[in-house]
N, C-alpha and C positions, 0 to 999 in steps of 0.2 A: 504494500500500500504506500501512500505519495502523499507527503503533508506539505503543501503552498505555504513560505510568507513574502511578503513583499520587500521585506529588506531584513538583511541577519545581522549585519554588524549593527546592531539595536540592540536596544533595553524593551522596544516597543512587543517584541513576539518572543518576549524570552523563555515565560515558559513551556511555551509548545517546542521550541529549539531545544531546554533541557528536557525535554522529556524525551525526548530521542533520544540526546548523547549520554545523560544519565542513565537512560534503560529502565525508566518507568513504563514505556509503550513496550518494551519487551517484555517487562518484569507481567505486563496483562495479556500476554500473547498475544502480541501484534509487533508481526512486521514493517516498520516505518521509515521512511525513507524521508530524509529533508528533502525541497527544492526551492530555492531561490526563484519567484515569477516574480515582476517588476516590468508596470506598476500592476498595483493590486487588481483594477480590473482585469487585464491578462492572467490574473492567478484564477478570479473568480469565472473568466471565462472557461476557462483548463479544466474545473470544478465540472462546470458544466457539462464539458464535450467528455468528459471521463477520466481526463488524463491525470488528473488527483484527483482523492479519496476528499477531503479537507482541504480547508482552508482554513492558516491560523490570519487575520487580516482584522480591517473596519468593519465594522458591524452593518452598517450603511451603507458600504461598497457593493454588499451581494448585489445591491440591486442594479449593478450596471451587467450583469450577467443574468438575473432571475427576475424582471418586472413583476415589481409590486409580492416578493420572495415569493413568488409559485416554482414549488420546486426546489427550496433549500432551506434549510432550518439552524438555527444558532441552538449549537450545542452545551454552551458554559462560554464564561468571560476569561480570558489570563489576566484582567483586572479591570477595573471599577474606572470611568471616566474619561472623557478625551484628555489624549497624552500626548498634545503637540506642542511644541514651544514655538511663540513668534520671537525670532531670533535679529538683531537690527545691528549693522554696521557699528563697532565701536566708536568711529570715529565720529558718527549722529548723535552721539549725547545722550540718548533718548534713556527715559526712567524707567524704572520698573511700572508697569501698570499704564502707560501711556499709549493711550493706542490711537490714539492722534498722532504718534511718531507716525506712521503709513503713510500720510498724504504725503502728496506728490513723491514716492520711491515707488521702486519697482520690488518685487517680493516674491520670491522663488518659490512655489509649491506643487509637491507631485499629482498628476490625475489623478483625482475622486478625493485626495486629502484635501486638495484647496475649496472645496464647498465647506469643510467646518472653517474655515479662514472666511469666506466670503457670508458663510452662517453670523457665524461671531461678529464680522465689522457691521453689519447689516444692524444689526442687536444692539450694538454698540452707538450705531446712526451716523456710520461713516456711509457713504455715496460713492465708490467704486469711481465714476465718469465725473461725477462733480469735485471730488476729493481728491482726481488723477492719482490713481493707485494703479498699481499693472500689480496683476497677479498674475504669472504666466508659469512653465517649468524652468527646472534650472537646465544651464547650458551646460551641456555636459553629461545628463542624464538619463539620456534615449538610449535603447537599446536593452539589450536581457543582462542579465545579470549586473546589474547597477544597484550598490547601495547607497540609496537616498542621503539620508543625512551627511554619511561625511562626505559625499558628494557636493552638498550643498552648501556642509561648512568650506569646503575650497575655493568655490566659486564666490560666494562673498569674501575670502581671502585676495583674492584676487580682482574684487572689486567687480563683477560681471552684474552682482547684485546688490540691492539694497541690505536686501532683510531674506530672512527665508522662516518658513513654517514646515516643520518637522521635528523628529525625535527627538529623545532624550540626551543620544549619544552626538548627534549632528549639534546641539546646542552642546554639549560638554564642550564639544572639541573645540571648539570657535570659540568659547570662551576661554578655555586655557590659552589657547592662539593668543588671546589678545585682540581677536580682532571682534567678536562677538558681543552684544547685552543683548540679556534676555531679556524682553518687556512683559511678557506674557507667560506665564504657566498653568494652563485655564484647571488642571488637574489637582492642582495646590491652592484656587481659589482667586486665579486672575480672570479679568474679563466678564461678562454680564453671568451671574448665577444659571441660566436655560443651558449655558454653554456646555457645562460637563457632564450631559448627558444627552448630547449630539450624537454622539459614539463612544465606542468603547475596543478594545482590542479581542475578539471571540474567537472560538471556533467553531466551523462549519460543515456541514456536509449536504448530502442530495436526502432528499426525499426520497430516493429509490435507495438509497446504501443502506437509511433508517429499513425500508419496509426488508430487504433484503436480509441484513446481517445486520440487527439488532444488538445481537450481544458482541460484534466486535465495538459497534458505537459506542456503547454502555463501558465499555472497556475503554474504549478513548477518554470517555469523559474522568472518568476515575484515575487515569496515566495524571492528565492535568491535574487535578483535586491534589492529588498524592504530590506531584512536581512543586504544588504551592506549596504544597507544607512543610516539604523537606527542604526549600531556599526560605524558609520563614525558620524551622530550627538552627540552621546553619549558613547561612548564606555568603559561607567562601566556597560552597559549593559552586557559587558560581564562575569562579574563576575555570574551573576545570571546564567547563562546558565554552570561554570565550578564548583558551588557550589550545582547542577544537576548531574552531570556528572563524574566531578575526585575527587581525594582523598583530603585532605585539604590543602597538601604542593605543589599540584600542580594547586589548583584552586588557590591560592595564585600570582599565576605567571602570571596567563593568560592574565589578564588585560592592562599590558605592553607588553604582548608579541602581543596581537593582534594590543594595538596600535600600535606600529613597522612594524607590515601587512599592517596597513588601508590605505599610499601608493599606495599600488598592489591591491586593493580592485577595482576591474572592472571588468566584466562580458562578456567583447566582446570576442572573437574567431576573432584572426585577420588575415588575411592572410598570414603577415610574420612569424605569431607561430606558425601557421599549417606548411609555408615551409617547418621551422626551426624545429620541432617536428617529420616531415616525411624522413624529411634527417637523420637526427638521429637514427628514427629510420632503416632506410633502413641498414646507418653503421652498427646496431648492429645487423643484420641480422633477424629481426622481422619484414620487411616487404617489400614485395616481389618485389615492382613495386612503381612509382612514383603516388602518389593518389591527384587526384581534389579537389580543398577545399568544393564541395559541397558535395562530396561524405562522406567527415569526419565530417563536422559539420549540423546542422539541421537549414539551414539557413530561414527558414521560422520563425522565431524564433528570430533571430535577430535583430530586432526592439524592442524586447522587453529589450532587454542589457541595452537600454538607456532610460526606460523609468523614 
């Protein structure tokens, strides 16, 4: 089996990535295989057409592959709230919390992420055309196997952009740089309250894999559950899984970075994130009609979040 995330040198899918390299998905009898699809909608399309089992991604994303989620169901969270940082030029000045830094710069963010960015400013009562704001992708970030953030922390290194919106680790890195502030952490309590529960980091799969093979699902779910709790006892576990996985200056990082997640580390699908998730996305015009929480999550499954 084949688990999608859309960027791995992150903090953002981390524990679906340790649940692989830890052997939590093996320790449930399942065969798991990482892959790296980038950006998320190519992961969710993949999902689609068969070519992965899961997706670990946005919660919000399914639906650039599943309208209106017919056909795929959120199996558990790897944590609790939108986890993007608006990240801005050092040399801009801009404060923590200012999201009136944006007007007139340009702000780097990947397909299907930049609608929580355009959700938020919107929220916020910035005007995109009237506020000359470019939100566009970053230069440098097309193609398969690109990880996002520290892609975009180089690119604003390099001045290509203003600001960029992305992970935990793309903001690290730019701020160690020196070249980065953070203004926004909507997960820690920056930016309009609706915002963190835009999205969230899940996992997913088909509608056919549930009706099909139930108990490997139920198995997935319980790998994650289990993943949380064993980086919540210990969490220089996770070095071992970024000394796997990134380059050396960025498995360097992880450690602190996940501790700063293990907070949001819960697995439930609640109903006010569904709301707040569907409202959202209805704003941004990705979905079409007000959707049942049963419809979006696979709540047969939901006893298992707590176990």
């Amino acid at each position: 089996m084949k688990l999608a995330v859309p960027d791995m040198i992150s903090n953002s899918y981390f524990p679906a990535e340790a649940a692989v390299e830890l052997g939590f998905f093996k320790a449930e009898g399942l065969d798991i295989a990482l892959e790296l699809i980038f950006p998320v909608d190519k992961a969710y399309a993949a999902l689609r057409d068969g070519a992965v089992d899961f997706v670990g991604g946005s919660a919000h994303s399914a639906l650039a592959a599943f309208p209106d989620f017919r056909g795929v169901k959120l199996l558990c969270a790897q944590a609790q709230g939108m986890y993007w940082f608006l990240v801005m030029h050092a040399d801009l000045k801009a404060r923590r919390g200012d999201i009136a830094a944006v007007k007139g710069r340009s702000i780097g963010a990947a397909p299907w992420v930049d609608k929580g960015l355009r959700g938020l400013l919107a929220e916020a009562g910035i005007d995109l055309e009237r506020d000359r704001v470019k939100i566009a992708p970053v230069p440098g970030a097309a193609g398969a196997g690109v990880n996002f953030g520290v892609t975009a922390a180089k690119a604003l290194e390099e001045r290509k952009i203003d600001g960029f919106w992305a992970n935990g680790m793309g903001a690290e890195v730019a701020v160690r740089r020196g070249v980065g502030t953070v203004v926004l952490d909507v997960r820690r309590g920056d930016g309009p309250k609706p915002c963190f529960n835009y999205t969230a980091a899940t996992i997913a799969t088909t509608d056919a894999l549930i009706a099909r093979a139930p108990e490997q699902v139920a198995a997935a779910v319980r790998a994650v559950v289990k993943t949380q709790a064993a980086l919540k006892a210990n969490v220089a576990r996770a070095a071992d899984v970024g000394a796997k996985l990134f380059p050396p200056s960025e498995a360097a990082l992880i450690v602190e970075l996940i501790r700063r997640d293990l907070p949001y580390y819960d697995a439930a699908l609640s109903p006010a994130f569904i709301s707040g998730m569907t409202a959202f996305a209805r704003g941004q015009g990705i979905l079409n009609s007000e959707a049942a929480y049963d419809s979006v999550v696979a709540t047969e499954f939901a006893p298992l979040w707590k176990e």
